[in-house]
C-alpha positions as CSV (number, residue, x, y, z in Angstrom):
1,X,56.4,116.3,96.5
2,X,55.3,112.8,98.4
3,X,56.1,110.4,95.3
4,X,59.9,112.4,95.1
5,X,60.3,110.5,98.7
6,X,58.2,107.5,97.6
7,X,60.4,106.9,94.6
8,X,63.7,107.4,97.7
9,X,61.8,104.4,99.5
10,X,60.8,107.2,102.4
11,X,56.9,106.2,103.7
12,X,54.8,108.8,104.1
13,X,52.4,109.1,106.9
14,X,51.0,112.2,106.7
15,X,50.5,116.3,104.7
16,X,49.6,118.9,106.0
17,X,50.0,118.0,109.9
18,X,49.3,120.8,112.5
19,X,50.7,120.9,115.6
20,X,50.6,123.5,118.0
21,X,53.7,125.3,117.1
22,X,54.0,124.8,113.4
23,X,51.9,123.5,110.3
24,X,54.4,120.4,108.6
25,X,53.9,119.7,104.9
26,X,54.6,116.4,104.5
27,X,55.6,113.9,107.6
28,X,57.4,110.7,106.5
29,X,59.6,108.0,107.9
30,X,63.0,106.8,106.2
31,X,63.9,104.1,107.8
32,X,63.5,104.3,111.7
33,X,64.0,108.1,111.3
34,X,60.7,110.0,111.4
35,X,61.0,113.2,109.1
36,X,59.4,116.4,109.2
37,X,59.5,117.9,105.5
38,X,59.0,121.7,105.4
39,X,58.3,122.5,101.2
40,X,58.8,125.7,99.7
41,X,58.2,126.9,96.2
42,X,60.1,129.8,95.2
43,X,60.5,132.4,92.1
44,X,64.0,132.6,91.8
45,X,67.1,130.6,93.3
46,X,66.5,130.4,97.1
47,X,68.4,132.8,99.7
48,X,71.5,131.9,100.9
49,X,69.3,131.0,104.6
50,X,66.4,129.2,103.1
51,X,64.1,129.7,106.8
52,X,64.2,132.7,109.0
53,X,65.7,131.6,112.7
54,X,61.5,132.1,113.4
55,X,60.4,129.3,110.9
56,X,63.5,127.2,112.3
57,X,61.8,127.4,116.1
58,X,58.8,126.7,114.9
59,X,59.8,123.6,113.5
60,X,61.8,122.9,116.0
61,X,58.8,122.7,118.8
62,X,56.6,121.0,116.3
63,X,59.5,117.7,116.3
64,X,59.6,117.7,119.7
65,X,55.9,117.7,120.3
66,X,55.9,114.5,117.7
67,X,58.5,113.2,119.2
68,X,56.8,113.0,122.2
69,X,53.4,111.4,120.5
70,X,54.8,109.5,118.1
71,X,57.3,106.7,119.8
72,X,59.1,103.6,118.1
73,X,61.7,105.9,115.8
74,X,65.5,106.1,116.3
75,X,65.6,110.2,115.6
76,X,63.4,113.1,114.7
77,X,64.9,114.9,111.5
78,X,63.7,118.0,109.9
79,X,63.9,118.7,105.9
80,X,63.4,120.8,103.3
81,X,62.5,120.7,100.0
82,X,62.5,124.0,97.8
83,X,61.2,123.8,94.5
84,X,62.0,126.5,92.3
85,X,62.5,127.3,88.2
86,X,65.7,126.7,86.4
87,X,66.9,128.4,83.5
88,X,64.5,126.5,81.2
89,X,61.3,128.1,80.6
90,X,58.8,125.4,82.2
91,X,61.1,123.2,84.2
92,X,61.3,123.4,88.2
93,X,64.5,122.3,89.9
94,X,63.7,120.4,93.1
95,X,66.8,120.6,96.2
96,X,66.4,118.0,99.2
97,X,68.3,119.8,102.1
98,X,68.9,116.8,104.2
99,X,68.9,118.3,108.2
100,X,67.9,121.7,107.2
101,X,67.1,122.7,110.9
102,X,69.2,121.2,113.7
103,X,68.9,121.3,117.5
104,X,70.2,124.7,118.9
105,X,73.7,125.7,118.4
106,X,75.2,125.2,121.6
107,X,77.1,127.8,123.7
108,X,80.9,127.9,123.0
């Protein structure tokens, strides 16, 4: 999925990145903004919530811990890419879900 953001002009720094709360597929920059990318292939058109409110803390912990290691970027952003078939026999459909996971909704 790396040469999809490539070919966007994202840099990537890193796959596969552990951190103690979460494993992150891919970790790129775009721009100033460093990017967490969470991938996930699917068999059939992907759920109306495409990460459990789990996978979305996880993730959440694991920008923060970057964040805190990895200084010089205007924002932390979280992604994801799902990758699942189309209609065609043979042909995957890629979505880029820009912000997938955002801070915690606050109180109202």
């Amino acid at each position: 999925m790396g040469w999809i953001l490539r070919l966007r002009g994202w840099r990537i720094l890193a796959k596969n990145v552990r951190t103690p709360f979460c494993e992150i597929d891919l970790l790129a920059t775009e721009g100033a903004t460093l990017v967490l990318v969470e991938v996930k292939f699917r068999r059939r058109r992907p759920p109306v919530r495409p990460l459990s409110h789990q996978q979305a803390d996880r993730l959440r912990r694991g920008a923060l811990w970057l964040k805190a290691r990895r200084r010089g970027h205007d924002g932390v952003r979280i992604d994801l890419i799902e990758v699942y078939p189309s209609r065609f026999w043979g042909v995957w459909r890629i979505e880029h879900l820009r912000a997938a996971v955002v801070e915690e909704p606050q109180a109202f």
